[in-house]
C-alpha positions in Angstrom: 112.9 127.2 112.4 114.6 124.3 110.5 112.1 123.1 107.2 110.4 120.0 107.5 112.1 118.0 104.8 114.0 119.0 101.4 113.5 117.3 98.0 116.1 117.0 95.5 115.9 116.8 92.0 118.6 116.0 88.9 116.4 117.5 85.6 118.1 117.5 82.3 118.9 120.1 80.2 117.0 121.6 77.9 120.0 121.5 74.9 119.9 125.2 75.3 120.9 125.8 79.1 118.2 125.8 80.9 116.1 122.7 82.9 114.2 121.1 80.5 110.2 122.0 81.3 108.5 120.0 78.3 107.5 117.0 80.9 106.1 118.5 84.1 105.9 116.7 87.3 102.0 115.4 87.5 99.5 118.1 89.3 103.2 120.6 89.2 105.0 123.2 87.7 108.0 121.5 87.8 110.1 120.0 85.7 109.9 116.0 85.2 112.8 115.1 87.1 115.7 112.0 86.2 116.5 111.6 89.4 114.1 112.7 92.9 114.3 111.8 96.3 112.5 113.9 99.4 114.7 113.8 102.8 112.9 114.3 106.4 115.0 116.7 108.8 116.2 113.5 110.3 118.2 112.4 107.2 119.9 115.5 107.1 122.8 116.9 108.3 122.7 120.3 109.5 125.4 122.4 110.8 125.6 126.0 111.8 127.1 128.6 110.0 127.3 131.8 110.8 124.6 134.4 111.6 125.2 137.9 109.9 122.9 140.9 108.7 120.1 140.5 106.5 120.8 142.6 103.3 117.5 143.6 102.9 117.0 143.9 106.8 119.6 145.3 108.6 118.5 145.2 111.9 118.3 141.2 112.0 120.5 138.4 112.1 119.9 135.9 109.5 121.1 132.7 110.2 123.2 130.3 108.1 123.6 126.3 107.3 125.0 123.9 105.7 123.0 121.0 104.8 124.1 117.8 103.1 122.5 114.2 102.7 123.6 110.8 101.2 121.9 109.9 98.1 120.0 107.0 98.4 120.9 105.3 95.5 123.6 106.4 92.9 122.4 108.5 90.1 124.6 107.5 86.8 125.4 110.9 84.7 126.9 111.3 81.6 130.6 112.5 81.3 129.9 116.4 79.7 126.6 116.9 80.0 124.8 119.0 82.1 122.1 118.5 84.5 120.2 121.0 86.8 120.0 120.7 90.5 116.7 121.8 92.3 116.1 122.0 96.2 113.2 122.5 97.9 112.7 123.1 101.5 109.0 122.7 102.9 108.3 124.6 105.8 105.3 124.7 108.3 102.8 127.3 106.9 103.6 128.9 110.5 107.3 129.2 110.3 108.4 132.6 111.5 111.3 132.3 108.5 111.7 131.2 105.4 114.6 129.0 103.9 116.4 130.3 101.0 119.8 129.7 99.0 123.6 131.8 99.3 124.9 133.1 96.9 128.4 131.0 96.3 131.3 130.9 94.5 131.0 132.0 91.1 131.0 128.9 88.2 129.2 130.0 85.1 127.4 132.7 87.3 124.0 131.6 86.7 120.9 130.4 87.6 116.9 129.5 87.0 115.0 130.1 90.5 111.3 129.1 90.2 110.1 132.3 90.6 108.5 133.0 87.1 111.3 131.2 85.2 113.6 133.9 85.8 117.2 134.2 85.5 119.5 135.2 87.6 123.2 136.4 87.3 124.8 134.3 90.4 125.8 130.9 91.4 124.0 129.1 94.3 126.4 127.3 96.9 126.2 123.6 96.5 128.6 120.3 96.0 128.3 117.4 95.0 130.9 114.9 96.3 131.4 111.3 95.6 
């Protein structure tokens, strides 16, 4: 079952390489954003990958897509620095699934998932394209 709609969100760094979380998004726990938009499931393109083996269930298929969207309006960066990219999918509290990020192709091999500001030592597959 596709999510309802995704929001995006540019956040600046913290200076040290990680989002900056000293201004929190009102009534959140996330990080005041620079740049935020939320996308229905109608404003997003969706296309089929390719269903495999779950690797922590081997016995079913888990599914995979590509998603990508046009940004509303431009967001203006700054030659060298960086900024952090955060997704969130909202699903129905019914949904039989859950939607979750790939692993892709290594760059600095890291990342900050929300799950009790953790670290992890992967990449997550995304582009950004003019």
């Amino acid at each position: 079952m596709a999510p309802l709609r995704f929001a995006l969100y540019f956040i600046a760094d913290d200076g040290r390489g990680f989002p900056l979380r000293q201004t929190l998004e009102p009534g959140t726990n996330r990080p005041k954003a620079l740049y935020a938009v939320t996308y229905s499931m109608t404003d997003v393109n969706e296309r089929p990958g390719v269903t495999q083996a779950c690797d922590n269930s081997p016995q079913e298929p888990c599914g995979s897509y590509d998603y990508s969207v046009v940004l509303p309006a431009p967001f203006s960066v700054v030659a060298g620095t960086r900024y952090w990219l955060m997704i969130q999918a909202e699903s129905s509290p019914s949904a039989p699934s859950s939607w979750l990020w790939r692993k892709g192709q290594p760059d600095n091999s890291f990342s900050v998932p929300s799950i009790a500001n953790a670290t992890m030592p992967w990449d997550f597959a995304f582009a950004l394209r003019p």
